[in-house]
C-alpha positions, -999 to 999 in steps of 0.1 A, spaced: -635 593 116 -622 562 140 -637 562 174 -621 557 205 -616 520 216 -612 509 253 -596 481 238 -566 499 229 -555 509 261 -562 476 278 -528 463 271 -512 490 291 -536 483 319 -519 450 337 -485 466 336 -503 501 350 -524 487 378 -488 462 389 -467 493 387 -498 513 413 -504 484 437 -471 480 441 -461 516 452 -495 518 472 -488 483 493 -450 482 494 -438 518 500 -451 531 527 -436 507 547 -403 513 529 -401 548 532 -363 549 531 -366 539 493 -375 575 485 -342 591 495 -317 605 472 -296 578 464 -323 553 457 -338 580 431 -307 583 412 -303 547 410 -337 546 399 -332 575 368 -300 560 360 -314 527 354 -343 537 337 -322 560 311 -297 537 306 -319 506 293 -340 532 276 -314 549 257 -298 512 248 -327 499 231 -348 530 216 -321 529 182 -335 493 180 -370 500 188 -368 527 159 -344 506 131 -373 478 138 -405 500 132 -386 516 95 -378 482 84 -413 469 94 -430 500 74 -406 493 43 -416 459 41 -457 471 45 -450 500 21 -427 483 -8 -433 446 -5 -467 429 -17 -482 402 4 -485 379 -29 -449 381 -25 -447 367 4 -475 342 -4 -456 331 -37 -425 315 -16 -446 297 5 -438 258 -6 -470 233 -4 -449 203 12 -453 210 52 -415 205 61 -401 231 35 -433 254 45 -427 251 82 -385 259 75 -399 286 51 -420 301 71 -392 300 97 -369 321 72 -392 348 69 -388 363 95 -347 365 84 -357 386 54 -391 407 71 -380 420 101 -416 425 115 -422 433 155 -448 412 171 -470 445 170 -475 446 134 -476 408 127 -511 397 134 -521 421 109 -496 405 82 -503 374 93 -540 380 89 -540 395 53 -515 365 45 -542 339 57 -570 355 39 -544 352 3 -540 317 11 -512 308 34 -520 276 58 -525 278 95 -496 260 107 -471 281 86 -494 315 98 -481 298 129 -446 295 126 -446 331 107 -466 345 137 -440 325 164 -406 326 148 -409 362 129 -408 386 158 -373 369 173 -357 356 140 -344 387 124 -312 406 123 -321 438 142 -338 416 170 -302 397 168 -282 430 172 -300 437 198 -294 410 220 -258 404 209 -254 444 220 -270 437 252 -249 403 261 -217 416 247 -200 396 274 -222 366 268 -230 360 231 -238 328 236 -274 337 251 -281 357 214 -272 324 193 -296 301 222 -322 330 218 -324 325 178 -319 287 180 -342 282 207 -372 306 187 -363 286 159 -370 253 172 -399 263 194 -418 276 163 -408 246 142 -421 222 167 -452 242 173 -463 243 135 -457 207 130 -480 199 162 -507 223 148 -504 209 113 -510 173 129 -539 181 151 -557 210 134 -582 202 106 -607 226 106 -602 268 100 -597 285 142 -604 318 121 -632 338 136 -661 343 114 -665 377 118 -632 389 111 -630 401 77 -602 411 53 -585 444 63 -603 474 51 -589 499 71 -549 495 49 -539 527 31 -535 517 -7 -501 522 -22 -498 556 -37 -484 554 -76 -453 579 -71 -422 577 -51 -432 607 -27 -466 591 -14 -446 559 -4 -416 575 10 -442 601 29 -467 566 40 -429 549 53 -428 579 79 -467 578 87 -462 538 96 -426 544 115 -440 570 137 -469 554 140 -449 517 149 -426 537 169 -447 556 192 -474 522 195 -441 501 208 -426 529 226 -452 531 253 -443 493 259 -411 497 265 -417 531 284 -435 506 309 -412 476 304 -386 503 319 -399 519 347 -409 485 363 -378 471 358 -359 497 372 -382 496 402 -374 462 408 -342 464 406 -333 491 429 -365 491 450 -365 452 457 -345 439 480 -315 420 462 -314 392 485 -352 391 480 -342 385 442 -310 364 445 -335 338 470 -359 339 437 -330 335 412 -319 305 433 -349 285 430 -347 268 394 -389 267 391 -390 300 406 -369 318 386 -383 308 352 -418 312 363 -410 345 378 -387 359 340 -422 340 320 -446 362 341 -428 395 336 -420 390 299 -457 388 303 -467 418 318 -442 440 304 -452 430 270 -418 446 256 -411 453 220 -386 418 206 -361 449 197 -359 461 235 -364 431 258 -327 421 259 -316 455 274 -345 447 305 -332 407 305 -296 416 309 -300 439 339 -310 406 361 -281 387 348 -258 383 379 -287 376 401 -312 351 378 -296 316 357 -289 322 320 -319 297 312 -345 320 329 -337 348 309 -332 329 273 -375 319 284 -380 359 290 -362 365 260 -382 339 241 -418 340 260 -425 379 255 -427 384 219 -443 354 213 -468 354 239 -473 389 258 -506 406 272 -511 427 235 -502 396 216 -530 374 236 -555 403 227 -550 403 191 -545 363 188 -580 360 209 -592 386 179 -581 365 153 -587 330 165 -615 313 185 -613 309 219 -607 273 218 -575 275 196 -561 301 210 -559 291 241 -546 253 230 -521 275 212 -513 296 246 -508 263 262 -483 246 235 -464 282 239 -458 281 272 -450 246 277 -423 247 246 -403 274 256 -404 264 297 -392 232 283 -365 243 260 -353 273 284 -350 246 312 -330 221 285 -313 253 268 -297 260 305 -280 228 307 -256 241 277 -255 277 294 
């Protein structure tokens, strides 16, 4: 029997306590913001980016189970070249042909490492994998149907921001970040020998996938749609219209939100008219590398040290290529 773990609900305890302090500080001197019309523009936002990105949220968490069910990690292990500039592109790829969300990576990631696959590429997989994949491009190509050019920057820039962290990593990295105490993964259901038991374990992990990112998103929602109709616009457009402003302000939410890489371009599009293109490529780019959950289980795989040289390196890559990404925009 599993016991209950604090730990698992601290992720959805940032976005919880932002969403509470907000309504307790801000509305009751707005009370005007609880009539009719702001309501309905409240339910009809929420619905709408809801309903656009839960097919992706759900075509992501069956292709992730599929790849944990049918594929071996020696597989995956067995491409992996030994020369660091094919392993870093390689590692890159991978993501192409195992569509993984950033929620079941760390786990992957961690069995990979414990078969044999270096740190820097764990790296790249860990940073390029949750962007780099066709359902996370649908996605955003579905949610900038006008503006397709921000889906080929998103993959482009993920690409190059995981490249360029790997290489630094490889450079500067000798000894093993791994925490000692973390141990190969006891807790993974072995395959089952007939077709039934792996069709029946692809459901048990999609559900299971589905309902872990949908609570994400659920958040990721509501807040957005608060801000949006419940914020004052010119309060936004005066943030939007401040270059340092903007990106920190689209790096913080992606942050807090801690969205599902399947969903975040439905939230990202809604502040299109109001925040510059190269703000919302770093949302699109910072969250499913580096969100609230993802910090958790990186600090629970890694020492404290690296992981936080490895926050550091994140943040200042994708600030950096957003801000030089917007000046082809």
């Amino acid at each position: 029997m599993t016991l209950f773990s604090p730990l698992k609900i601290l992720p959805l305890l940032i976005p919880a306590a932002f969403l509470i302090t907000a309504c307790t500080l801000w509305l009751p001197g707005h009370p005007q913001v609880l009539n009719n019309a702001f309501t309905e523009a409240f339910k009809t936002g929420f619905i709408g980016i809801l309903l656009e990105a839960l097919p992706f949220v759900l075509l992501g968490a069956l292709l992730s189970s599929l790849l944990r069910v049918f594929v071996p990690d020696e597989m995956i292990s067995r491409w992996i070249p030994r020369r660091p500039l094919p392993a870093i592109l390689c590692g890159c790829l991978l993501g192409i042909l195992f569509p993984v969300c950033e929620c079941g990576m760390i786990p992957l990631v961690r069995r990979l490492m414990h078969k044999g696959m270096p740190l820097y590429v764990a790296i790249v997989f860990i940073l390029s994998g949750p962007i780099l994949n066709p359902v996370v491009y649908g996605a955003t190509l579905t949610a900038f149907r006008a503006h397709p050019e921000l889906a080929y920057a998103r993959m482009g820039l993920a690409f190059i921001v995981a490249a360029a962290i790997g290489f630094i990593v490889y450079a500067t990295v000798r000894k093993t970040p791994l925490r000692l105490s973390i141990a190969r993964e006891s807790g993974e259901p072995h395959e089952q020998s007939t077709r039934g038991g792996k069709l029946a374990a692809v459901f048990v992990h999609t559900s299971d996938e589905f309902f872990e990112m949908g609570k994400y998103l659920i958040i990721g929602c509501l807040l957005t749609s608060g801000i949006q109709t419940f914020m004052d616009q010119g309060s936004l457009a005066a943030i939007g219209g401040k270059p340092l402003g903007s990106y920190l302000f689209m790096m913080g939410l992606s942050y807090v939100l801690s969205l599902c890489s399947t969903s975040d371009a439905f939230v990202a599009s809604t502040f299109l008219h109001t925040f510059p293109s190269g703000s919302l490529l770093a949302f699109m780019v910072l969250g499913p590398i580096l969100d609230f959950k993802n910090s958790l289980m990186l600090l629970s795989l890694f020492k404290t040290r690296f992981a936080l040289y490895l926050f550091f390196l994140i943040f200042s890559a994708v600030f950096t290529g957003s801000v030089l990404a917007s000046l082809w925009l």
